[in-house]
C-alpha positions in Angstrom: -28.6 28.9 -5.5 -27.2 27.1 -8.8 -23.7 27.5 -6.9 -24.7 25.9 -3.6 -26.0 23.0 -5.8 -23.1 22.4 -8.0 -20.6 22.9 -5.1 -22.5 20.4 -3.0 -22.3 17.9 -5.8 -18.8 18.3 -6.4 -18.2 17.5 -2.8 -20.6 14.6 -2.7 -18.7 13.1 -5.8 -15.1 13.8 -3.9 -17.0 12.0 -0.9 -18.0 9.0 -3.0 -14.9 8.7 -5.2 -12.0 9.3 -2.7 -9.2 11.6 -3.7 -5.9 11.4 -5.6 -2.4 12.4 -4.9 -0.9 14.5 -7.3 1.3 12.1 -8.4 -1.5 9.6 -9.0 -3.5 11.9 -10.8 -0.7 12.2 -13.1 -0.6 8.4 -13.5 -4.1 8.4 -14.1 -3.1 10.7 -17.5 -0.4 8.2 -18.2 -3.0 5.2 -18.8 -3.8 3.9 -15.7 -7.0 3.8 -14.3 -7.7 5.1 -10.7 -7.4 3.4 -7.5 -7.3 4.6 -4.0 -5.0 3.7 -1.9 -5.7 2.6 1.8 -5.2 3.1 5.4 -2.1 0.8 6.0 -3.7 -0.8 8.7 -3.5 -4.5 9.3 -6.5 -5.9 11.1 -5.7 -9.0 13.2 -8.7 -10.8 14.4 -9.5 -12.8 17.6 -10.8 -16.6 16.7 -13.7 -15.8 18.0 -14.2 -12.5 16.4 -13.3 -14.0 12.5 -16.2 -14.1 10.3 -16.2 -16.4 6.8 -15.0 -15.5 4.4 -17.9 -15.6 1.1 -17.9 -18.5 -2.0 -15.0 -17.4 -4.1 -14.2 -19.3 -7.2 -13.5 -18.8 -10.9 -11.1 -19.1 -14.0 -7.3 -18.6 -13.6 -5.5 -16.3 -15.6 -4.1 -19.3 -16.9 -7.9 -20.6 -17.6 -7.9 -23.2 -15.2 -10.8 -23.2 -12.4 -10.2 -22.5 -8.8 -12.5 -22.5 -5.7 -11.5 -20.9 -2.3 -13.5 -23.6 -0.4 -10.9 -26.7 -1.8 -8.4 -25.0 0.6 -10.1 -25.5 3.7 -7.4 -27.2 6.2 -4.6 -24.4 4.6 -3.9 -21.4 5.5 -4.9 -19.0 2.4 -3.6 -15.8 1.4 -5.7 -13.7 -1.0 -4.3 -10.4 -2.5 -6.8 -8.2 -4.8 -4.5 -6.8 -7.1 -4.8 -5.0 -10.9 -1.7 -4.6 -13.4 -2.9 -1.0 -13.5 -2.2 -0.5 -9.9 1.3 1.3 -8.7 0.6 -0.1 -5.5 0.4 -3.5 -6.3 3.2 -3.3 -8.2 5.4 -2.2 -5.6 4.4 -4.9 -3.4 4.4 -7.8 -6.0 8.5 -8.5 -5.4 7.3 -9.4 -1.5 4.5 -11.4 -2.1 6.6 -13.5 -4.5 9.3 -13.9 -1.8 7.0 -14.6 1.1 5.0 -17.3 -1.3 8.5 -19.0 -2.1 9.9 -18.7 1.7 6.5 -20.6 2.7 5.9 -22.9 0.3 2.9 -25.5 0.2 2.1 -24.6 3.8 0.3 -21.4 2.9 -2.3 -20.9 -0.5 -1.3 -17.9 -2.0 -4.1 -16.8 -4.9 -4.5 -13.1 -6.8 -7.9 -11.4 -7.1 -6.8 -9.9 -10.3 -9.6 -6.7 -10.4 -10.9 -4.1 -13.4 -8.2 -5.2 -16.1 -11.0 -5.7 -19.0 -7.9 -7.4 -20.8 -6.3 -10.3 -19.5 -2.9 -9.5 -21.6 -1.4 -6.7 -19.0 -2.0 -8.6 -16.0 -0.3 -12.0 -17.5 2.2 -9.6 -18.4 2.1 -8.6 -14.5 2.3 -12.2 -13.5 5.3 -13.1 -16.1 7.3 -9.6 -14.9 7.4 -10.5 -11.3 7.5 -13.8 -11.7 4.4 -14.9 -9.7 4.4 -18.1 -9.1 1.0 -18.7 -8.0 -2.8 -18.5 -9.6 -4.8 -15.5 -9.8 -8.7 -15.1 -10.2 -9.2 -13.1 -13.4 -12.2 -11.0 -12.5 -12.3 -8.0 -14.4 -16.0 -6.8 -13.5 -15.2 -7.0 -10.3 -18.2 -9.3 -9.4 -16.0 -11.3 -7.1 -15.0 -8.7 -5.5 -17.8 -7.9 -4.3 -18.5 -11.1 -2.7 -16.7 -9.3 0.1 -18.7 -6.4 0.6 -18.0 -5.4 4.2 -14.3 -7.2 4.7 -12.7 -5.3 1.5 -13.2 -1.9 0.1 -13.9 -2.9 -4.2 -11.5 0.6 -4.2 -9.4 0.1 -1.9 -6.6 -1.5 -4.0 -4.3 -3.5 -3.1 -6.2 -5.6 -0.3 -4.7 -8.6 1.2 -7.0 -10.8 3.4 -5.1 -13.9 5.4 -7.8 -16.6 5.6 -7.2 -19.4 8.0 -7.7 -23.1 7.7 -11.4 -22.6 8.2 -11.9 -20.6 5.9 -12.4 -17.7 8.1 -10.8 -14.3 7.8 -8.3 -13.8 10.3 -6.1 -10.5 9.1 -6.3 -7.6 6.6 -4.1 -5.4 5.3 -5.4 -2.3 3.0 -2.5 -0.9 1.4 0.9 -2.6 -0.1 2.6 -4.3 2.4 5.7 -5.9 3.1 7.2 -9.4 3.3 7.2 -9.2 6.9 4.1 -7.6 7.4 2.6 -10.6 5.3 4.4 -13.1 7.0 3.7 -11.6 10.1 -0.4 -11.8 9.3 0.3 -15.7 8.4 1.4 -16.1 11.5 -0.9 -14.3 13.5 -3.9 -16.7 11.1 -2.8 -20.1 12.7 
């Protein structure tokens, strides 16, 4: 009886925390906190299908403030991202190329997610050379002011927002240039 009940817990807390590669369980050991990675899909949405996105504002790594609704009438493009994230880091070279291939047309901003410190992900910013703001939100509160369009563990997230503030593509996983630019696209 006492084996039924621990195996049963051990599957619920697999269930509720997702699994790990090998290889990211090893990273895990090397100092960096877990993540789980997602599907790869990118979700395009019909007009009349977007819904809006919630209130997002807050300080700037750099400590300035930022508010998602000032950006209504531009296309925004919001990547959750954490400097302890593999993923993220592997896509951060293609979101700095598509931000500089688009320019002012398109608002790029980071959800920067779960670093407690802000030092490793202004080091993430100065590495790649990000050349846009980032949300510091290390409790993850804003995050979770999108409960129901982004998985708080499913990190990196991308969400393409269109001029009316509405959330016309998603991608859950690291993506491309193209893929992002391809999602831009599809938002106007």
């Amino acid at each position: 009886m006492k084996f039924r009940r621990t195996a049963f817990l051990a599957a619920g807390v697999l269930l509720i925390t997702g699994c790990t590669t090998g290889q990211q369980s090893a990273q895990n050991r090397d100092g960096q906190s877990g993540f789980v990675s997602g599907t790869g899909n990118v979700s395009v949405f019909a007009k009349a299908d977007r819904k809006p996105a919630p209130v997002l504002s807050g300080d700037t790594l750099d400590g300035k403030k930022w508010t998602l609704s000032d950006q209504l009438g531009k296309v925004v493009v919001l990547n959750v991202w954490g400097s302890w994230c593999p993923p993220c880091r592997q896509e951060a070279p293609d979101f700095v190329k598509a931000a500089e291939e688009l320019g002012t047309s398109v608002q790029f901003i980071g959800l920067n997610t779960r670093d407690l410190d802000p030092a490793p992900a202004k080091r993430f910013q100065q590495e790649f050379k990000v050349p846009y703001p980032s949300v510091y939100d290390p409790s993850g509160k804003a995050l979770l002011r999108f409960r129901g369009q982004i998985s708080p563990n499913a990190i990196p997230t991308t969400l393409v927002i269109d001029k009316e503030g509405k959330v016309a593509a998603r991608a859950i996983a690291p993506i491309t240039k193209d893929t992002l630019l391809g999602m831009v696209k599809d938002a106007g």
